[in-house]
VEXMAR-621917 format. One line per 3 residues: number of its first residue (from 0); their letters; for each residue x, y, z of C-alpha. Coordinates in steps of 0.1 Angstrom, whole numbers. Each point is the difference from the previous one (the first is absolute). Layout:
BEGIN
NUM> a> X Y Z | ...
END
This chain:
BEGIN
0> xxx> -385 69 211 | 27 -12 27 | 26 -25 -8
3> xxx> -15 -28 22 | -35 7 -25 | 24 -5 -34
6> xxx> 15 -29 15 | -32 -15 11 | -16 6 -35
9> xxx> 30 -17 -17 | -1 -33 23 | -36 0 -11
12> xxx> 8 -2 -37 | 28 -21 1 | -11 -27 25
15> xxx> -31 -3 -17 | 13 -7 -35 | 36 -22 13
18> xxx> -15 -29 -15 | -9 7 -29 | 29 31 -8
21> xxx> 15 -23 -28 | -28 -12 -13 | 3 9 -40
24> xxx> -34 18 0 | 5 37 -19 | 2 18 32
27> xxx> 23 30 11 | 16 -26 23 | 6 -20 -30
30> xxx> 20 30 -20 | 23 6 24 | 15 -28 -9
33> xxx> 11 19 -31 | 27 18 22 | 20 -36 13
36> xxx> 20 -1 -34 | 12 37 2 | 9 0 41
39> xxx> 18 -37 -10 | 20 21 -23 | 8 27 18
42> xxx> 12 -22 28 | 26 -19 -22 | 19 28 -15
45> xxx> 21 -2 33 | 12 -31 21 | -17 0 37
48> xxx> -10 -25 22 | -29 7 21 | -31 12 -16
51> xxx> -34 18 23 | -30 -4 -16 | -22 28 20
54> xxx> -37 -1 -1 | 4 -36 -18 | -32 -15 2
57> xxx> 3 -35 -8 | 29 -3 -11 | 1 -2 -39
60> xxx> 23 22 -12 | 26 -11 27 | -8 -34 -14
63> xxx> 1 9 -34 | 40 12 6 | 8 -27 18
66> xxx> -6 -21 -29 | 19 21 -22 | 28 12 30
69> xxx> 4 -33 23 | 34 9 16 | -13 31 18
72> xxx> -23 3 39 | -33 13 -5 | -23 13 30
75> xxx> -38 18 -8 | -16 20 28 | -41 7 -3
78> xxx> -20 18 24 | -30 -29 -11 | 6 -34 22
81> xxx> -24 -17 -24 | 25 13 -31 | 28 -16 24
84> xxx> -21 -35 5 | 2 -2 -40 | 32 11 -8
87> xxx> 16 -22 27 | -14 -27 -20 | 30 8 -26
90> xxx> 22 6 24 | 35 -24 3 | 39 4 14
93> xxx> 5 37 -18 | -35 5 1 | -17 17 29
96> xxx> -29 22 11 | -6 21 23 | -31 17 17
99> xxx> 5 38 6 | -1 36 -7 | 21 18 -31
102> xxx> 3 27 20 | 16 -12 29 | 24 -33 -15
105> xxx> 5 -23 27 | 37 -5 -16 | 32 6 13
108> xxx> 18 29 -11 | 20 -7 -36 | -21 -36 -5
111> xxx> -3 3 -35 | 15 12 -34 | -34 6 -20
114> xxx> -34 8 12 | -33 -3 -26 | -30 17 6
117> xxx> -23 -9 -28 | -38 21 3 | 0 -2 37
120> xxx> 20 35 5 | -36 20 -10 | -20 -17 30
123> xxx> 27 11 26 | -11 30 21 | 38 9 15
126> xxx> 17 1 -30 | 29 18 15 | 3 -28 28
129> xxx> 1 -25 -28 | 31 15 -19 | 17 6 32
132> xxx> -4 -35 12 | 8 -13 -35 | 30 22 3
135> xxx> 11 -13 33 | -4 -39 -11 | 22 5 -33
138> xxx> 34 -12 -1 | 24 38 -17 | -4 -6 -35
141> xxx> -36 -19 9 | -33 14 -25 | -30 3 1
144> xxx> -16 -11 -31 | -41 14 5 | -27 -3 -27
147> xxx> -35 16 8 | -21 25 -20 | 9 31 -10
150> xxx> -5 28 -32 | 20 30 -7 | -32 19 -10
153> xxx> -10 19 28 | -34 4 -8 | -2 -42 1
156> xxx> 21 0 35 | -24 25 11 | -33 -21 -11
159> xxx> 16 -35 15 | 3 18 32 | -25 21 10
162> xxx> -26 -13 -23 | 9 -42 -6 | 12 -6 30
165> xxx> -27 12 25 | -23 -16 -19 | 15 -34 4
168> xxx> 4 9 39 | -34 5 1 | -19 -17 -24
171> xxx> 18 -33 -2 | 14 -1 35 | 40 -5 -8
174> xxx> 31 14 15 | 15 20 -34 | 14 33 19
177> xxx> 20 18 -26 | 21 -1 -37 | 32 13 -1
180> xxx> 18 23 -28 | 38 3 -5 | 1 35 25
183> xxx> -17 -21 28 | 21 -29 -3 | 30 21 -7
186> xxx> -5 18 36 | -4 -33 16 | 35 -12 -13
189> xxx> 11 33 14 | -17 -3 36 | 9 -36 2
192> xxx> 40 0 -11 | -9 -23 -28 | 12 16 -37
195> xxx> -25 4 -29 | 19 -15 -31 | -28 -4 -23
198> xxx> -39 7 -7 | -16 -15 -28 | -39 -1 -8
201> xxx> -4 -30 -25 | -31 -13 -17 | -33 -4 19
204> xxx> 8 32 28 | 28 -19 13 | 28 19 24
207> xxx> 29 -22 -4 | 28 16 24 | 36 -16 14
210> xxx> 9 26 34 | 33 -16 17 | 17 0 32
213> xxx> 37 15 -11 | 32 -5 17 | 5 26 22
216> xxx> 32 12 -20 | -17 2 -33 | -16 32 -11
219> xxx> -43 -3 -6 | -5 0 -38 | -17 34 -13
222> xxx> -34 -1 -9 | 4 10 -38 | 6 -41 -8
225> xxx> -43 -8 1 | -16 -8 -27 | -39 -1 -3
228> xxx> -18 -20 -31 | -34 9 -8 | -30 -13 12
END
């Protein structure tokens, strides 16, 4: 498939479920929500200011920090203008959202000190042109804090993608490209400048990684510092 045929796919989902998204019905929209608390605490262990949301949907979790974080500037980007039409429903003076691509920020160079990406990193096609535009937008010292699906059995990676994953591409029509162990993500830091400080899979498959943007005269840590849970 071409990147234009993920994207396509993906608008299709998510346009046709925008208004309902946070409904509480026991769907697999509905457990994302699961990851908001961990991404909320992630972000706080360091002061910042300016906060991405990428592939934000309607705006939930960014709402859901606000609440707890009022004092900071929060912007969400989705590809989905229908996600956009409800999340701009929450939006408010450090509270805006923005239609566009992940993988090519319409941001100005060093616009922000943290950028979340919370399960949309698995539907994006260029992953490489995500991290390097994520790269380009941070602030030195800026993370990215990303949470998506992962499992450090190979055997399990190797099912989700060439087994899962095509069949939800072709079966159920939606944009899911790829999942993402700690070597891929690892040589993404690498390729993009950004600096892998720590992988974690938690509970329910979960990656759970922080890669930062480092001051130019401070060394990259070594990758000996991961840590992976169990599934």
């Amino acid at each position: 498939m071409t990147e234009q045929q993920y994207k396509r796919l993906t608008l299709r989902e998510f346009d046709a479920v925008a208004e309902k998204f946070d409904d509480n019905d026991p769907s697999v929209y509905n457990l994302c929500r699961k990851d908001y608390p961990d991404l909320l605490a992630e972000l706080i262990k360091e002061p910042c200011r300016d906060v991405l949301d990428c592939g934000c949907g309607t705006g939930a979790m960014l709402s859901m920090i606000r609440e707890k974080c009022p004092d900071k500037n929060y912007t969400g980007i989705d590809l989905s203008e229908k996600m956009i039409a409800v999340a701009n429903r929450r939006s408010g003076e450090n509270l805006r959202f923005v239609r566009g691509d992940c993988e090519n920020l319409p941001f100005g160079d060093g616009s922000f000190d943290a950028v979340l990406c919370s399960m949309s990193f698995h539907h994006y096609p260029d992953p490489d042109r995500f991290f390097r535009s994520v790269y380009r937008v941070l602030r030195p010292n800026g993370r990215l804090i990303l949470r998506d699906m992962t499992s450090g059995s190979r055997l399990v990676m190797w099912f989700i993608n060439h087994i899962e994953l095509p069949v939800i591409r072709s079966v159920f029509r939606k944009g899911d490209v790829h999942c993402y162990d700690r070597a891929e993500i690892a040589a993404l830091c690498q390729q993009s400048g950004l600096v892998l400080e720590r992988f974690e899979i938690r509970r329910g498959f979960r990656l759970h990684c922080v890669c930062r943007k480092r001051e130019k005269d401070v060394k990259p840590l070594h990758e000996g510092g991961l840590s992976c849970g169990t599934d």
